[in-house]
N, C-alpha and C positions, 0 to 999 in steps of 0.2 A: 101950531105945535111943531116942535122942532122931529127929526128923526130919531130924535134920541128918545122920543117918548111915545114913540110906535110900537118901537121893541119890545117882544115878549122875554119876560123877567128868564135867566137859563134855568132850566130845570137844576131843584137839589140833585145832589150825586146820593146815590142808591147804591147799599152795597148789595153786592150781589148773593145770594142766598145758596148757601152751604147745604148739598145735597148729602149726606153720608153715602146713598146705597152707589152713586153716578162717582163720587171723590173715588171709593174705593173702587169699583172696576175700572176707573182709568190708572189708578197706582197698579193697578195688576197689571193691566195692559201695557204699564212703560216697563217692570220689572220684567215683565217677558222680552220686550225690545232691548233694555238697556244692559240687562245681563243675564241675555238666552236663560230666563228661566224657564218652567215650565209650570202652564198655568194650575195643572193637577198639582203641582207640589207647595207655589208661591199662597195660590188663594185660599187654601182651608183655616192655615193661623191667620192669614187675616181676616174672615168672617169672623172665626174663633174670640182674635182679640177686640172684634167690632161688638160681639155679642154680651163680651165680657161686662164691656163700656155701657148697655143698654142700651147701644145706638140703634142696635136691630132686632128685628122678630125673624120668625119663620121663612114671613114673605118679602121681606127684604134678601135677606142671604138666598132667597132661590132668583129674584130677581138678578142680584149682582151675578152670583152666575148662570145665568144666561147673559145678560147683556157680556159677560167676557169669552165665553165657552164661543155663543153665537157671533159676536164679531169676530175671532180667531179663523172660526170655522168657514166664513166668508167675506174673510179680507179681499181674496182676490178678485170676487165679481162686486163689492165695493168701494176696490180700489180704481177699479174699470169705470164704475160709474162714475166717481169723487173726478176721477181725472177727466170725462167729462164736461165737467162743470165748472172746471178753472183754466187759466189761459198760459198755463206754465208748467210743464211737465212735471208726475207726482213726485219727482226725486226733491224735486227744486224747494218742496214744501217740508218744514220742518218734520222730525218724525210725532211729537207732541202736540200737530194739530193735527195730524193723519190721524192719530188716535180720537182724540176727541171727534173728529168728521168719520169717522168709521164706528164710533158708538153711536153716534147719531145716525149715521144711514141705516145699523142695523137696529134701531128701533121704529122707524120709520119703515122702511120693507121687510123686517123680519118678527117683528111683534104686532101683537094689536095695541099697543099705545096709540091713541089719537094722535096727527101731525103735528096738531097746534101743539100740546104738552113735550111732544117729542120733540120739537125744535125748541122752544121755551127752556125746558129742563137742559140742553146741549149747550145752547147758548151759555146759561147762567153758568155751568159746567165749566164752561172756555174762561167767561171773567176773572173766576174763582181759583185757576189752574193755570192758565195761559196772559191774563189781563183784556181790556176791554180793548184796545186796537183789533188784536187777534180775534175776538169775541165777533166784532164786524163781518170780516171774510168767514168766520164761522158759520152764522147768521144768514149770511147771502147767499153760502154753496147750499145751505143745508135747504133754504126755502126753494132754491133748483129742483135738488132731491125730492122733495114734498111735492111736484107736480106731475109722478107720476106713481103707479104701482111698482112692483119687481116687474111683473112679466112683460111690462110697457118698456122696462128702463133696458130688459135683458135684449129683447126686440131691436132695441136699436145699438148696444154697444156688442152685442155679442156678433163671429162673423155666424153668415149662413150655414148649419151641418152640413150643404150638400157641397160649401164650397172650401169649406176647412173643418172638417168634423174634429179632430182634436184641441183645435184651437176652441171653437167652438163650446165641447162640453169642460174645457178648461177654464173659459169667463162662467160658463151657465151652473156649473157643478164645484168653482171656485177650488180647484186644483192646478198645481204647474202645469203645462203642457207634458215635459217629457216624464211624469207620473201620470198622464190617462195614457199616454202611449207603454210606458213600462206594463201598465196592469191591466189594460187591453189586450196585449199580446200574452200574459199569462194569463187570463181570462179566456181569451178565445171567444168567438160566437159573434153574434151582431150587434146591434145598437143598444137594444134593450138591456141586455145583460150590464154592459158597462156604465150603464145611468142609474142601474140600479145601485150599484158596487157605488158609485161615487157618488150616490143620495143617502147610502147607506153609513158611508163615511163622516154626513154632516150630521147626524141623527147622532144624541144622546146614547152613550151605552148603557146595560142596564148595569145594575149593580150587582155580580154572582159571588155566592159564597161557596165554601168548601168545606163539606164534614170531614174530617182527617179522618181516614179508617182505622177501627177499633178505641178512638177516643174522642168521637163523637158519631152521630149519626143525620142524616138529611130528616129524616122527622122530628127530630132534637130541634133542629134548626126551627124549622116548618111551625112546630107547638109554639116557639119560642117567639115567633114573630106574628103566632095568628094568620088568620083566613085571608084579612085584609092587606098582609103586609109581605106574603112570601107566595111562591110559589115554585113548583117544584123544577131541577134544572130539565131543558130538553133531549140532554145526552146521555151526561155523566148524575152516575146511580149518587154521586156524591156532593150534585150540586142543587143551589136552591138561590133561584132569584128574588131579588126587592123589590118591591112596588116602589113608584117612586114616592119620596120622602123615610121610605127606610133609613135606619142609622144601623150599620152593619157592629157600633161600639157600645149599642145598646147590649146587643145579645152575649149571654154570660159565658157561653162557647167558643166566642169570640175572645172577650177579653181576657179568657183561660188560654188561650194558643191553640184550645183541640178544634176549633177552626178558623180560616183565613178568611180572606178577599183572595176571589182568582179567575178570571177568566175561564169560560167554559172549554172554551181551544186548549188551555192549557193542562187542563183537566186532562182531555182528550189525547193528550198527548203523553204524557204520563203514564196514562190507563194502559194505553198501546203497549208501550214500549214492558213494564212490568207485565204484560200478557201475552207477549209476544213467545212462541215456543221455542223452547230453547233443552237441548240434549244435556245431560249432564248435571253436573253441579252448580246451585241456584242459592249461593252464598254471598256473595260479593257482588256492589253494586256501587255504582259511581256517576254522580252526577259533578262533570268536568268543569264547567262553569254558572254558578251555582246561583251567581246572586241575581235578586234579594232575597229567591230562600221559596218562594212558592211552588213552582214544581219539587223543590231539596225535599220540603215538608209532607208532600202528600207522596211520596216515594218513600221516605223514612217510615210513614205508616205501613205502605204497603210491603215494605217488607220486614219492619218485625211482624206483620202475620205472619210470614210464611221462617220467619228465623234468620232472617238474611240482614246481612249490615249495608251501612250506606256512608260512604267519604265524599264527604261535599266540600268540594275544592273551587275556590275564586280566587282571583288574581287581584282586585283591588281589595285591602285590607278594610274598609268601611262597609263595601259589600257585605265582604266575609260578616261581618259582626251584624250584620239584617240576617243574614242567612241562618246566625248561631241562634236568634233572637227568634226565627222563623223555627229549626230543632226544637226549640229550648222545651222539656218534657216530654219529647218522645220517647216512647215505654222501651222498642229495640236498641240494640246498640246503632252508634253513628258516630263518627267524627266531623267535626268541619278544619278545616286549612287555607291558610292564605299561601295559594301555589300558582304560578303560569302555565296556563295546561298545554302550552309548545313546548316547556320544559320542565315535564312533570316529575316527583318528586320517587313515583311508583315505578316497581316493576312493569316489565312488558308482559302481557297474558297476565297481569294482575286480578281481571273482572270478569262475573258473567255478563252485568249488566252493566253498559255504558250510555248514558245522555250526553249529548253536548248540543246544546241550547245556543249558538255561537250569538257572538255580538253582529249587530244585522245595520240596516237603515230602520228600521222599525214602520216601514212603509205599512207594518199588516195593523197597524195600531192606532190609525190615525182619528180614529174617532176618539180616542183618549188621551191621544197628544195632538191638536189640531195644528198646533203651530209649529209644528216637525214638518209638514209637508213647505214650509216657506225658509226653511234654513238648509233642508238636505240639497244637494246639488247633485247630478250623474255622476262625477268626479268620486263622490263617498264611495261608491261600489269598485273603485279600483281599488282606495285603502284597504273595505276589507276585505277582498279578494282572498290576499296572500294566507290571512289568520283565519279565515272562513278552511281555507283547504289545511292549514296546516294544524287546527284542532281535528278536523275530523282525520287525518292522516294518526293521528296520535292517539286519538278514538279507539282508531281500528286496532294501534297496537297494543293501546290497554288492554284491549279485550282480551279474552283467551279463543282457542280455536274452538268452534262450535257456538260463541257465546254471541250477543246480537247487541249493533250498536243503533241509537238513535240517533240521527241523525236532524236537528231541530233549529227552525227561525222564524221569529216575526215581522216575517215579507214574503209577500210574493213573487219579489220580482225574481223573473227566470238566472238573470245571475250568480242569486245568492242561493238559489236552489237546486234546480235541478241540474243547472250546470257546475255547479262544485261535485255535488256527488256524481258525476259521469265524470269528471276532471281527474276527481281521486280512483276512481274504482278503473279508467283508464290510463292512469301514471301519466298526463298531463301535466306537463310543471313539478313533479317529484316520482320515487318508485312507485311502480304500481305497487295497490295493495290486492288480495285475495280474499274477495269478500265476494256475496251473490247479495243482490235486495231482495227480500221478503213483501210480501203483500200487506200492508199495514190494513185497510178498508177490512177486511176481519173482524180486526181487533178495535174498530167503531160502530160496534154492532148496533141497528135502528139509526145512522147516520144517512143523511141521503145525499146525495149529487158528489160522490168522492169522486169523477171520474176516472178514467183509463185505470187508473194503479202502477204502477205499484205504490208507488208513493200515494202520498195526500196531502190536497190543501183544501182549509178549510176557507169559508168567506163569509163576512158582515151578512152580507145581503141573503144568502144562501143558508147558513148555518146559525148567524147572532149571536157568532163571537168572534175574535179577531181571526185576522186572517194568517195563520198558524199551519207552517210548512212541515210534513214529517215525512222522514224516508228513514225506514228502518234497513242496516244491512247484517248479515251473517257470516263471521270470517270464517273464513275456509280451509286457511293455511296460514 
């Protein structure tokens, strides 16, 4: 027989088998790469419109996100491993199979998917999305991946704590390096604390709601969600958390506006600032930068109790219109405006009460934008520098004398915090203003770990909500 009839016949070609829940979290995962979206905003119409189609149930759309939430959340210690695993530096590798090889690593060490299923389902992934070449090197890193656990793979690509600790919990804890060093040094304390902050970072937030006062109530809520599905918030008298699989557009208080979605910090901040004492007349109140209108809302409540108005001012005009959307039926008077609060539209000693929420890195939020921590750069804290001092500068002259501003941001980092309000309040970079800080820890009453004071920051790990900067101050003159 000749060699031509040894030969085994070639395999038929097979196509490759179309995943819905795997297609869709890599379309998320390139929209985030391809045009910095963000995955809280990109992925909800797309479950939406997958569910539409009856592509999916329940447990699909909680799978898809996780597989996107979870790879976001530690791209960086399986970008450590992926690289590796290959003989080419990870830049050198397309971004569209980084993705695919980072969905696959984090089902493989970060789910309990079986290996086999996990590389199989990745694989077919690749065909389907990238073609069968690609599928190959898919195939071969990922069955790398598969011969270990996490804590085997972190073992050997992470360096030693004793001999680079921030390098260190930045492979292990899957943050940039000069973000464990930023929030270490606002942190303070030793090892412990900081592993915890940045495991606390990779953990699911829960989902908090907001009774807007006098137009709905936390038991409202609570009734409305059952035994199984709420529970009551840990701070604020106004909030009320989700179990998860809560649908916060279920409930009818919700889709009335008389309550929101909103972060417990945020809450907290708010509370503060409307509770904080203040001499004189408790009329006018003003939250400086407004949007999307959560803190505006739960302010707006609090002060037609008491008879007081509230002018809610944003500088981008799309904002502004979340914000009006966020008002929209609150029972006091309010206005909203599309204004620049460096060049604002009001008199000076206009307010009793002033918020200025400023634009931040949003370092304190990273558990609900995971992929914020791989686009911000150190360089972001010079931009806002200048607009961080030069709202709260314009804060202080809103205000009237006697009258008390907040001072507010979602970061911790000592930049954007504590050193602006010591910047301003010591004419640093422009005139001094004439203001004292107030003790804000007060006015979080049953909060714990506020330390020194006067200001507050709150933390993931410590409090379980974002990590939300307050320093209230009172002009003087």
């Amino acid at each position: 027989m000749n060699e031509q009839a040894h030969r085994r016949p070639p395999k038929p070609y097979r196509r490759p088998k179309k995943d819905p829940v795997r297609i869709l979290a890599y379309e998320a995962l390139r929209a985030v790469d391809e045009r910095d979206a963000y995955a809280n905003l990109v992925l909800p119409p797309m479950l939406k419109k997958a569910r539409e189609k009856d592509d999916f149930d329940g447990r699909d759309a909680a799978l898809a996100t996780e597989l996107v939430y979870g790879t976001l959340r530690r791209q960086g210690t399986y970008d450590a491993i992926i690289a590796s695993c290959i003989d080419r530096p990870l830049r050198e590798v397309d971004p569209p199979v980084l993705d695919v090889l980072a969905l696959g690593a984090h089902q493989l060490l970060g789910t309990r998917i079986p290996s086999h299923a996990a590389v199989s389902a990745s694989v077919e992934l690749a065909r389907v999305v990238l073609g069968d070449g690609r599928a190959k090197f898919v195939n071969a890193v990922l069955r790398k991946i598969a011969q270990d656990d996490l804590d085997a793979w972190l073992e050997r690509v992470a360096p030693p704590y004793d001999k680079d600790a921030e390098d260190h919990l930045a492979v292990v804890h899957s943050h940039p390096q000069w973000i464990v060093s930023a929030l270490w040094d606002s942190l303070g304390g030793g090892r412990a604390g900081i592993e915890d902050l940045l495991e606390a970072d990779n953990e699911r937030p829960e989902v908090t709601l907001v009774a807007r006062p006098g137009r709905s109530t936390a038991d409202e809520l609570l009734e409305a969600l059952g035994e199984e599905s709420g529970l009551p918030g840990r701070w604020s008298p106004y909030a009320v958390r989700l179990a998860e699989g809560g649908e916060p557009g279920a409930i009818e208080a919700v889709r009335e506006g008389r309550a929101g979605v909103q972060d417990e910090g945020s809450q907290l901040v708010a509370i503060a600032l409307a509770n904080a004492p203040l001499d004189g007349p408790d009329e006018r109140w003003l939250d400086g930068c407004a949007g999307p209108g959560g803190k505006a809302a739960l302010l707006a409540a609090l002060a037609a109790q008491r008879g007081a108005s509230l002018l809610a001012s944003e500088k981008q005009p799309h904002r502004a219109r979340l914000v009006e959307r966020a008002l929209a039926g609150n029972p006091g008077p309010y206005q909203v405006i599309t204004a620049d609060g460096t060049r604002p539209p009001w008199l000076p000693g206009s307010f009793d009460r002033v918020l200025m929420d400023v634009p931040c890195t949003g370092l304190g939020a990273l558990r609900r934008r995971p992929e914020a921590r791989w686009r911000r750069r150190p360089e972001d804290l010079e931009g806002f520098a200048p607009l961080q001092r030069a709202l709260l500068r314009e804060a202080l002259s809103a205000v009237r004398v006697g009258g008390v501003v907040g001072y507010a941001t979602c970061s911790p980092h000592l930049a954007e915090t504590r050193v602006v309000v010591d910047d301003v309040l010591r004419g640093r970079g422009g005139p001094a203003v004439e203001a004292e800080l107030l003790d804000a820890r007060p006015l979080m009453p049953g909060v714990p770990a506020l330390g020194e004071g006067p200001d507050v920051q709150l933390w993931p790990h410590l409090h379980g909500t974002d990590a939300m900067y307050l320093a209230l101050l009172r002009r003087t003159a």
